[in-house]
MIROTI-650362 format. One record per atom (N, C-alpha, C, CB): y, z, x. Coordinates in steps of 0.2 Angstrom, whole numbers, padded with zeros to 4 digits, always signed. Glycine has a CB too. Layout:
N
YZX
...
This chain:
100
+0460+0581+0723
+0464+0581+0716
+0469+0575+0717
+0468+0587+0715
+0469+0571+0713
+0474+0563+0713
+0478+0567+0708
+0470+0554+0710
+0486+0564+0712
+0490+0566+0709
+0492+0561+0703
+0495+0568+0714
+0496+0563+0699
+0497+0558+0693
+0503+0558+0693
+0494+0561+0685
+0503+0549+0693
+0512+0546+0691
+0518+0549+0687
+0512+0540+0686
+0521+0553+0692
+0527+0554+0686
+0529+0549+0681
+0535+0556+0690
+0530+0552+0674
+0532+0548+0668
+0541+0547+0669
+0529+0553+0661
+0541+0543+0664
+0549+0544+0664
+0554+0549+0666
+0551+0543+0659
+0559+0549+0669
+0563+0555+0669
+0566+0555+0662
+0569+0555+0676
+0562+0561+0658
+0567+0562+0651
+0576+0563+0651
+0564+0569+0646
+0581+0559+0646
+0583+0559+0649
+0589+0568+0645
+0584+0552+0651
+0595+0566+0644
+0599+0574+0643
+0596+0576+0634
+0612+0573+0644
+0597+0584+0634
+0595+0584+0628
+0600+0583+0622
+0591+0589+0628
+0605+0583+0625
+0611+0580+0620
+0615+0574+0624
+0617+0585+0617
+0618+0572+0617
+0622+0566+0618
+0628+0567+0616
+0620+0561+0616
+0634+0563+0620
+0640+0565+0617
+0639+0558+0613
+0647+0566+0621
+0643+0556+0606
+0646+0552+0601
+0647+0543+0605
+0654+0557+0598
+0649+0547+0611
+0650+0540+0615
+0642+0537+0616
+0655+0541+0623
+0639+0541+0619
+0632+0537+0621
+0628+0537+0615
+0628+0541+0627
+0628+0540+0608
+0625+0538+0602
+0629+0531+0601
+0626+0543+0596
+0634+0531+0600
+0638+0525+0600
+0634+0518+0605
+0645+0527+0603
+0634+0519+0610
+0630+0513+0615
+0624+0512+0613
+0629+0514+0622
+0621+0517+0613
+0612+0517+0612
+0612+0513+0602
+0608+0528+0612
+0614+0515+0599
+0619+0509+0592
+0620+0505+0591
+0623+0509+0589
+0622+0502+0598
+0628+0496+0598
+0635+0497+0592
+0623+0488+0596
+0637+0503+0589
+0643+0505+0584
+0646+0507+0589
+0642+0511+0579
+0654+0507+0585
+0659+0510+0587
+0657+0519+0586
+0666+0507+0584
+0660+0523+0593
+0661+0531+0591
+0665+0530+0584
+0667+0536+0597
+0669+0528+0580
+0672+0531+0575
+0667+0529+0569
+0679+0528+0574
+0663+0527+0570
+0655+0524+0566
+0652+0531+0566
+0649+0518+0572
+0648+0532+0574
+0644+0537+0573
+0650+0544+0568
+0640+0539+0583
+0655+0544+0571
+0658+0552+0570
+0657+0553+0561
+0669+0553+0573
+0658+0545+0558
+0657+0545+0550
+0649+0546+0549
+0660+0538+0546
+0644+0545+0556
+0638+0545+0550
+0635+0554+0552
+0630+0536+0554
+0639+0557+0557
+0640+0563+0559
+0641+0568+0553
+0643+0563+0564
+0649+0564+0551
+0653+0570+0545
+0648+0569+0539
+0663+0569+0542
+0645+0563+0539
+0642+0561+0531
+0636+0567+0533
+0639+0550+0528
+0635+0568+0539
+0629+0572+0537
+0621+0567+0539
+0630+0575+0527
+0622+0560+0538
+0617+0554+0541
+0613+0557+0547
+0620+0546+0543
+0618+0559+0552
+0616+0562+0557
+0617+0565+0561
+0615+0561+0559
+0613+0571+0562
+0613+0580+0561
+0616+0581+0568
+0606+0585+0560
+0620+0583+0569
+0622+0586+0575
+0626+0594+0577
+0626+0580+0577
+0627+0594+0582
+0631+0603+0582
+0639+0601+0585
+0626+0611+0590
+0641+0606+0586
+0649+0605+0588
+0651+0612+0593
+0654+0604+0581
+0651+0611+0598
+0650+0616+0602
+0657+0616+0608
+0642+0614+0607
+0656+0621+0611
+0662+0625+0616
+0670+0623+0612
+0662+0623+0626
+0675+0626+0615
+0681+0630+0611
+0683+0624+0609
+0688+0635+0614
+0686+0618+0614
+0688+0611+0609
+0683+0609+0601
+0686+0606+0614
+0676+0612+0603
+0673+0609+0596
+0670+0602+0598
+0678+0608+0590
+0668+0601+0603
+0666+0593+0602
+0660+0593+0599
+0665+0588+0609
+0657+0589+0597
+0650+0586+0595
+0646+0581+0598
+0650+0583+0590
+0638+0586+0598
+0633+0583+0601
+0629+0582+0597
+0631+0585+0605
+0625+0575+0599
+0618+0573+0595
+0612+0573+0600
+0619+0566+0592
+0608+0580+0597
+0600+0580+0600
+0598+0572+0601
+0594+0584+0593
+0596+0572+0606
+0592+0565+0608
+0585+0566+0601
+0588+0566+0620
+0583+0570+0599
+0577+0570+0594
+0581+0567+0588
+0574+0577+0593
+0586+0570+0587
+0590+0568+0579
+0591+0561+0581
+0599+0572+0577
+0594+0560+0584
+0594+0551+0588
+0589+0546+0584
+0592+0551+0597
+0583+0550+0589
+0576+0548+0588
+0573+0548+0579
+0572+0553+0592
+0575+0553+0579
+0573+0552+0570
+0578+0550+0565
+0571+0557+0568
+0583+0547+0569
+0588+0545+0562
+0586+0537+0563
+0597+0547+0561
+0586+0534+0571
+0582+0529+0570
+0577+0525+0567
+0580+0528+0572
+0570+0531+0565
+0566+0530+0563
+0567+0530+0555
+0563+0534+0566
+0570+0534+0554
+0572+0535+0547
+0576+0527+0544
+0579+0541+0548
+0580+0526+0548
+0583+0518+0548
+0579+0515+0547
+0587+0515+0552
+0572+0512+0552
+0569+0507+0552
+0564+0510+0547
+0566+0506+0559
+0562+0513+0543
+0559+0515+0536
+0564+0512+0529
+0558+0525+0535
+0570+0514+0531
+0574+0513+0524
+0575+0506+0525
+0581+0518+0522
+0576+0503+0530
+0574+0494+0530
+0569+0493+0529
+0575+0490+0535
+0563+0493+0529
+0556+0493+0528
+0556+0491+0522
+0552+0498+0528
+0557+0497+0519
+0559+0498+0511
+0562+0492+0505
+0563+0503+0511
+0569+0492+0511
+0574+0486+0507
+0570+0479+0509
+0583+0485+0510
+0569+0477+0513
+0565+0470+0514
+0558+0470+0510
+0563+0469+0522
+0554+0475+0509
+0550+0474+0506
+0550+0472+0497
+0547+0480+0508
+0556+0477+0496
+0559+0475+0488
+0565+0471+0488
+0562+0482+0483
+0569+0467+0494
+0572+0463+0493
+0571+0455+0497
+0578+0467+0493
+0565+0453+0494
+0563+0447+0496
+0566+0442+0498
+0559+0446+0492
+0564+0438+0506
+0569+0435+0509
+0569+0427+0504
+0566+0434+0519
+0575+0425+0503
+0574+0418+0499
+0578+0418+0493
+0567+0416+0498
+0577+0427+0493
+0578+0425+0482
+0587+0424+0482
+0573+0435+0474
+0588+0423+0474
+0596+0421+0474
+0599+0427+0474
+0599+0417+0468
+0596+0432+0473
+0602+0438+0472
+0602+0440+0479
+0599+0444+0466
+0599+0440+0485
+0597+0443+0490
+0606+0436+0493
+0586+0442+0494
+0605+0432+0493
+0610+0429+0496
+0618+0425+0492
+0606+0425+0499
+0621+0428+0495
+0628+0428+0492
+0630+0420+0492
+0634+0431+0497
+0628+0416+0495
+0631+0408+0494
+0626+0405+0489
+0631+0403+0502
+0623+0406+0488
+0617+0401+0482
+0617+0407+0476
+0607+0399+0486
+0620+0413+0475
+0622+0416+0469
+0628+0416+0465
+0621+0420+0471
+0632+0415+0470
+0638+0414+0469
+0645+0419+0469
+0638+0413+0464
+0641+0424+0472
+0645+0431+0474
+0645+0429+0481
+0642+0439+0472
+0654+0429+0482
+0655+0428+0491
+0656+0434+0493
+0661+0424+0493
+0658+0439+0489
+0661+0447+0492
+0656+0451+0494
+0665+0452+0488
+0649+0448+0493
+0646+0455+0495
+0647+0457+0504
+0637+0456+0492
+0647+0460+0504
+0646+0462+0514
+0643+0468+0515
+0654+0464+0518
+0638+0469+0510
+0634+0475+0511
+0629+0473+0519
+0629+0477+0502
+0627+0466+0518
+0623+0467+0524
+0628+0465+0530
+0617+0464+0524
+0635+0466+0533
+0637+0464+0538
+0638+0472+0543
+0644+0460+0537
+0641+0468+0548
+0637+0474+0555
+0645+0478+0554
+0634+0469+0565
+0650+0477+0550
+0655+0480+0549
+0659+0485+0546
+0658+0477+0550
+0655+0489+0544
+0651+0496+0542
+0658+0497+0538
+0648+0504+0550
């Protein structure tokens, strides 16, 4: 019998807020809002109450993300004027900056 290559070591089945946070590149006070909104499902466990995110919720809110951008890029075509604030004439939008 040949033995077969251990696979990855999987790794904890939760996460605290900090390590969603890294794996994000977001600040914790990011993730704890996309937590309270409910975006991403988590529990809140022993007497302090902290909160933890299933490495699967992790996994599927990513995926989720990478679908609902799918989506917007597909209906919001790269080039056109309304997609871009300097050749439209709206400076304020900041819906697409990374500063949530």
């Amino acid at each position: 019998m040949i033995a077969s290559a251990p696979g990855p070591t999987p790794g904890p089945r939760f996460l605290q807020l900090a390590d969603v946070a890294e794996t994000l590149n977001i600040s914790a006070a990011q993730v704890y809002a996309l937590v309270r909104s409910g975006d991403l499902p988590a529990i809140k466990i022993g007497g302090r109450g902290q909160w933890r995110v299933e490495a699967s919720e992790l996994e599927g809110y990513i995926a989720r993300m990478y679908d609902e951008t799918r989506k917007f890029v597909g209906t919001h075509k790269f080039g056109k004027a309304e997609d871009d604030p300097a050749r439209s004439g709206d400076t304020n939008d900041t819906s697409d900056t990374d500063e949530g």
